[in-house]
C-alpha positions as CSV (number, residue, x, y, z in Angstrom):
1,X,22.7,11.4,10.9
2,X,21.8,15.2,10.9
3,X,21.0,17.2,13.9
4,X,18.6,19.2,11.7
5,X,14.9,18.1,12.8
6,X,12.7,16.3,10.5
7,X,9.5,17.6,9.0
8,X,7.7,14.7,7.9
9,X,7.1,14.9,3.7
10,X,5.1,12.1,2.6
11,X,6.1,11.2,-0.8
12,X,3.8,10.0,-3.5
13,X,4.0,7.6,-6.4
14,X,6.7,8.7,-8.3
15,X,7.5,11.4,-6.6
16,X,11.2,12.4,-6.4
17,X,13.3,11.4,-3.5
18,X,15.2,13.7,-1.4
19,X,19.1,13.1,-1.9
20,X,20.5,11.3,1.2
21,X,23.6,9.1,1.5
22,X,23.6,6.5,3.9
23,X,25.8,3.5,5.1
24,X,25.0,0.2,4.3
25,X,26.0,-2.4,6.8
26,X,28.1,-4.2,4.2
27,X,29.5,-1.4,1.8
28,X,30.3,1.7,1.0
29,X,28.4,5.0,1.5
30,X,25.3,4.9,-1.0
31,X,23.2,7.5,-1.9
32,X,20.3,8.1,-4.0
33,X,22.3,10.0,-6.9
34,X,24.2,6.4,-7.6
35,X,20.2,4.9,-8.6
36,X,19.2,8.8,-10.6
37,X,16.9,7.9,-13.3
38,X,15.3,4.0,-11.9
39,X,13.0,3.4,-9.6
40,X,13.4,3.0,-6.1
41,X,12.0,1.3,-3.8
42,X,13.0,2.9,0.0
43,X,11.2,0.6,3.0
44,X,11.6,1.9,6.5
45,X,11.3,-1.2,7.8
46,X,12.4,-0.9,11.9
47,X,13.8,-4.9,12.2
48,X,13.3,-7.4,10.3
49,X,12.4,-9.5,13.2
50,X,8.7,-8.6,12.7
51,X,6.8,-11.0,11.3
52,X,4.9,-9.2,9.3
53,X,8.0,-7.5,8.3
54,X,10.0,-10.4,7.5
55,X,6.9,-11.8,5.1
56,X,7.0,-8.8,3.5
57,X,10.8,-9.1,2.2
58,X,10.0,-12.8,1.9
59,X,7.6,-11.3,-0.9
60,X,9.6,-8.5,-2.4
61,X,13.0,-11.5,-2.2
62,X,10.7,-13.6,-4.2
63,X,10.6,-10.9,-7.1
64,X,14.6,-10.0,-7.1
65,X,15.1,-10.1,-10.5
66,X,13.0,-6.9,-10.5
67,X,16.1,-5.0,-9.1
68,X,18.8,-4.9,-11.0
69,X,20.2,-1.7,-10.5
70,X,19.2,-0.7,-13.8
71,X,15.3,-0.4,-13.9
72,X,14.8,-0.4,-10.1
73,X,16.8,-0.5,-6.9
74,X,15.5,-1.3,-3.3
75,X,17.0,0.2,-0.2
76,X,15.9,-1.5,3.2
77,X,16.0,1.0,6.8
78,X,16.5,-0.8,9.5
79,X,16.9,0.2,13.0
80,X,18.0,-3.3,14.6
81,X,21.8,-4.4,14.1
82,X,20.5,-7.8,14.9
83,X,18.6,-7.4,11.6
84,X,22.6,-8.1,9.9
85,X,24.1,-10.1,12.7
86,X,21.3,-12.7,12.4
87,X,21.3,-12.7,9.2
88,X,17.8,-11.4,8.5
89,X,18.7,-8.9,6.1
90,X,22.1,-9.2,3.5
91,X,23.0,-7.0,0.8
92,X,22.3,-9.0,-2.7
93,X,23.8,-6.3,-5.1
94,X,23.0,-5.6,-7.3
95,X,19.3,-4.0,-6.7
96,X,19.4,-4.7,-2.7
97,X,21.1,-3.2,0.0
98,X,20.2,-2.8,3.5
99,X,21.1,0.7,5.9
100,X,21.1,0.7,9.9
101,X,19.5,3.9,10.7
């Protein structure tokens, strides 16, 4: 985490992401240059233990084949450890991974 404040960017369909690296709960440091060239799909998602949050990775789990590291990648934010503990989130690589913000 920075100590440079954030100026909110909204980013549109298929615009470029910034380069970040983050740590996934479960591996090693990640960042957007290992996905260049495929799409990503970044979800700040706060915890998983939202309903409406957790039926929404229910959806996007249902369509996994989708992510295969090759044509498209999806990166999950989560702020709640419990999100890994409980099992609520888990890395499937490839094409998923998960990051505690």
């Amino acid at each position: 985490m920075s100590d440079t404040p954030l100026r909110p960017h909204p980013l549109g369909e298929g615009d470029f992401a910034p380069w970040f690296t983050a740590q996934p709960s479960m591996a090693d440091p990640i960042g957007r240059s290992a996905a260049a060239g495929a799409i990503i799909v970044l979800f700040f998602l706060g915890s998983a233990g939202n309903p409406r949050i957790a039926a929404a990775l229910a959806t996007m789990l249902s369509r996994s084949a989708l992510f295969d590291d090759q044509h498209a990648s999806f990166f999950g934010l989560t702020v709640d450890r419990e999100d890994a503990v409980t099992g609520r989130i888990a890395q499937r690589v490839p094409g998923t991974r998960y990051c505690l913000d």
